[in-house]
Every structure is written in C-alpha cells, then in structure tokens.
C-alpha positions as CSV (number, residue, x, y, z in Angstrom):
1,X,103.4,105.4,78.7
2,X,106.2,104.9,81.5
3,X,105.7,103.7,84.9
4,X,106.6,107.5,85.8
5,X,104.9,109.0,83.8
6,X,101.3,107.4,84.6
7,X,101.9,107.1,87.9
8,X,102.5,111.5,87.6
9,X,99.3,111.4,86.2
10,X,97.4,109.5,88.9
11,X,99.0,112.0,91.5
12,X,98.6,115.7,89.7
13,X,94.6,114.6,88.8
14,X,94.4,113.3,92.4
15,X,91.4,116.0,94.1
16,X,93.5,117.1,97.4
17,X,90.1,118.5,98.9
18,X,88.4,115.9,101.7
19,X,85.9,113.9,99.9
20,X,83.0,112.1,100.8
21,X,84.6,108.8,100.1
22,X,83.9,106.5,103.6
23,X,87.0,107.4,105.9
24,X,86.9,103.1,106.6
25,X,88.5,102.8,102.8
26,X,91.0,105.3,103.4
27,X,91.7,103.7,107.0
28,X,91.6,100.2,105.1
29,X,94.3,101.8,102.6
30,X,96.6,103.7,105.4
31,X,96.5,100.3,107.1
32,X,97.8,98.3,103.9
33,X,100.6,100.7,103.7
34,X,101.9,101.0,106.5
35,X,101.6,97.1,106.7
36,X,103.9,97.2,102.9
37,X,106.0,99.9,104.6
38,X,107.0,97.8,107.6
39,X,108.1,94.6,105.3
40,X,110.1,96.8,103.0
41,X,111.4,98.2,106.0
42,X,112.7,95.5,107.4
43,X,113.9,93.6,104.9
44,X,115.6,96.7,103.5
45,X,116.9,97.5,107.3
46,X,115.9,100.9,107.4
47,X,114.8,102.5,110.7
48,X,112.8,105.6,108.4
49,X,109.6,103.7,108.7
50,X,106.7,104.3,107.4
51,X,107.8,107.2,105.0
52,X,111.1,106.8,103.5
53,X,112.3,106.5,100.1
54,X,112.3,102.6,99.0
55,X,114.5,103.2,95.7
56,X,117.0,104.8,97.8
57,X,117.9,102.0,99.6
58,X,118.0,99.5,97.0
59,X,120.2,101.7,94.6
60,X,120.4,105.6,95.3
61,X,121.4,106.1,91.9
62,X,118.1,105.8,90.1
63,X,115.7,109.0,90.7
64,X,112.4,109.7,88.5
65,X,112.9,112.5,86.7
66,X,113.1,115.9,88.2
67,X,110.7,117.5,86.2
68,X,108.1,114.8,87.0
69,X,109.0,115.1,90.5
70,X,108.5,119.2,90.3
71,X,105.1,118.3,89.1
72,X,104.0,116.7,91.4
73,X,105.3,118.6,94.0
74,X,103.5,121.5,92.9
75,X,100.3,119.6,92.6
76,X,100.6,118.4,96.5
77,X,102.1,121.8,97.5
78,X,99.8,122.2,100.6
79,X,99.8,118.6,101.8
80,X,101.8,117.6,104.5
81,X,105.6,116.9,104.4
82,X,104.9,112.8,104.5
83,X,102.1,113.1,101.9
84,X,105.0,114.7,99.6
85,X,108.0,112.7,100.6
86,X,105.1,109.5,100.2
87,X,104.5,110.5,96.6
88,X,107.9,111.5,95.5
89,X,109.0,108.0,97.0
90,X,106.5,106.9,94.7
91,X,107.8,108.4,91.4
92,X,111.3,106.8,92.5
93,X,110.5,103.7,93.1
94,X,108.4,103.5,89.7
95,X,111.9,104.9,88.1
96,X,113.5,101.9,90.1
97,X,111.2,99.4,88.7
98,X,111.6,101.0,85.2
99,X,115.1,99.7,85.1
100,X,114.4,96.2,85.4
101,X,116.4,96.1,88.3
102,X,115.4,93.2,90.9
103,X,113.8,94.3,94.2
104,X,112.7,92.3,96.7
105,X,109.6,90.3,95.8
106,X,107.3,91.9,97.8
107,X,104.0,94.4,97.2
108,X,104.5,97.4,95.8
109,X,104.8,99.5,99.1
110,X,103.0,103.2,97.4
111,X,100.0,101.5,95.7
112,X,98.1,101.7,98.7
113,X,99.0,105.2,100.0
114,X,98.3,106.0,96.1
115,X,94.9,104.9,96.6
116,X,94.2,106.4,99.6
117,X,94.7,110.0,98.0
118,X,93.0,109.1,95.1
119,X,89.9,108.1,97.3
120,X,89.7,111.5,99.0
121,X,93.2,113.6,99.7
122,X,95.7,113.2,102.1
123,X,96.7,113.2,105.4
124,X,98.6,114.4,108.0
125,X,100.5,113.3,111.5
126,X,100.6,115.1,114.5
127,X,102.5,114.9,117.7
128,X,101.2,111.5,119.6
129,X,102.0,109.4,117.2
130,X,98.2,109.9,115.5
131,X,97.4,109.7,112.0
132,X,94.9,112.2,110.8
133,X,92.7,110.7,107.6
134,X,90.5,113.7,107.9
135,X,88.9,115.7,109.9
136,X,87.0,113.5,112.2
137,X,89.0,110.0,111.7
138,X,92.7,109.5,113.2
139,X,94.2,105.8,113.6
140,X,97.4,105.1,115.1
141,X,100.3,104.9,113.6
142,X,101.5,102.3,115.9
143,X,105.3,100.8,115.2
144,X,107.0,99.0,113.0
145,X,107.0,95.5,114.8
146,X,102.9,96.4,115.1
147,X,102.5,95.8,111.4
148,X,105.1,93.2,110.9
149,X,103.0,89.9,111.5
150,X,100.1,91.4,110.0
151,X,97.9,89.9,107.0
152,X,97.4,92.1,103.6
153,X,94.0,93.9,104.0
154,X,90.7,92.9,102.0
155,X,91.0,96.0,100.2
C-alpha cells in the first residue's frame, strides 16, 4: 500500500466526535506540530504558518490524487477549514514523498496533527489567536518565532 493510500485510511477511519482521550496528549500533539510547522516554515520561507501546504512549496507539481483527496474531504466535511487544509496537506506531502524526491531532512510536519485527530477529532481556531482542542481546553497558538527554538515533545 502507498504512502497515500494508508495515510487516506488513517484519516476517513479517524472518529471526528470529541473523545475521552486526555486533552494533555492532544495538546502534547498540537504542540509538536506546530513546533514541525514552524521549521518547515522557515526553512521553506513561507509566511502561511502553521497550516499550509508543505508539497507545494517544495514542488507544486506533485498533488495526491484527487480522488483520495475527495475522500477525505468528505470524511472531515464538518471539521474546520484548517483541520481540512491540515489533512489534504497531508495527502500531498505523502504524494511528494512518494516520488523519491529530496525534502529537507526534517520531521515529517502532519504526523503529529495526524495523531492528534486520531486521539479524539479535531479542532478549531477562533479570533484571538486561540486554539480550541475541545470543548473545555484552548492553547495558544502563539507565532512562528515562539516555536522556532523549541525542543521535539516527549510524545
């Protein structure tokens, strides 16, 4: 099985309903991506951090295929707009790394967000800069340059 394909499998069996996984894992996860966001980020020089489309930058001309993508979208219909751009980033960055082409070596920047929802849904932003894990947990989102220094998480 394909790097696409399995990772469109983890994300259309992932249980979009608030779980009772401990909200400190999902914080622990939203952490370590945001962390992997801000080094692809800078290295990459875009200014879309945290939720922008890896692949793209490194060559726009490799996309997972569309009806993967349509999948998956479906699946995360009622998340939030950066829950769907996060997974459909995903799927093209596992396309990417389907190619053999070199990236930068550095962590994969979606396992983490990947783990989050499968450890209990999504998520979503609101207006202060606040990121909502679930109904009583929020963390800040904080800036790029905030997660830059920072050391990979213990989980």
């Amino acid at each position: 099985m394909n790097d696409t394909r399995a990772l469109t499998e983890r994300l259309t069996n992932v249980d979009w309903e608030p779980s009772e996984t401990d909200p400190r894992l999902r914080i622990s996860l939203m952490k370590e991506f945001l962390r992997r966001s801000a080094l692809w980020a800078e290295r990459l020089g875009s200014d879309a951090w945290p939720f922008f489309d890896v692949a793209a930058l490194i060559d726009s001309s490799v996309r997972a295929d569309p009806e993967l993508v349509e999948l998956v979208l479906k699946s995360c219909a009622l998340q939030s707009a950066a829950v769907q751009q996060s997974c459909v980033g995903a799927l093209h960055f596992a396309a990417l790394q389907e190619t053999g082409r070199a990236t930068p070596q550095l962590p994969d920047p979606y396992e983490p967000i990947i783990s989050l929802f499968e450890n209990g849904g999504g998520f979503t932003l609101d207006g202060t800069g606040m990121i909502d894990i679930d109904a009583a947990v929020s963390m800040s989102r904080g800036s790029l340059a905030d997660w830059l220094g920072r050391a990979a998480s213990n989980s």
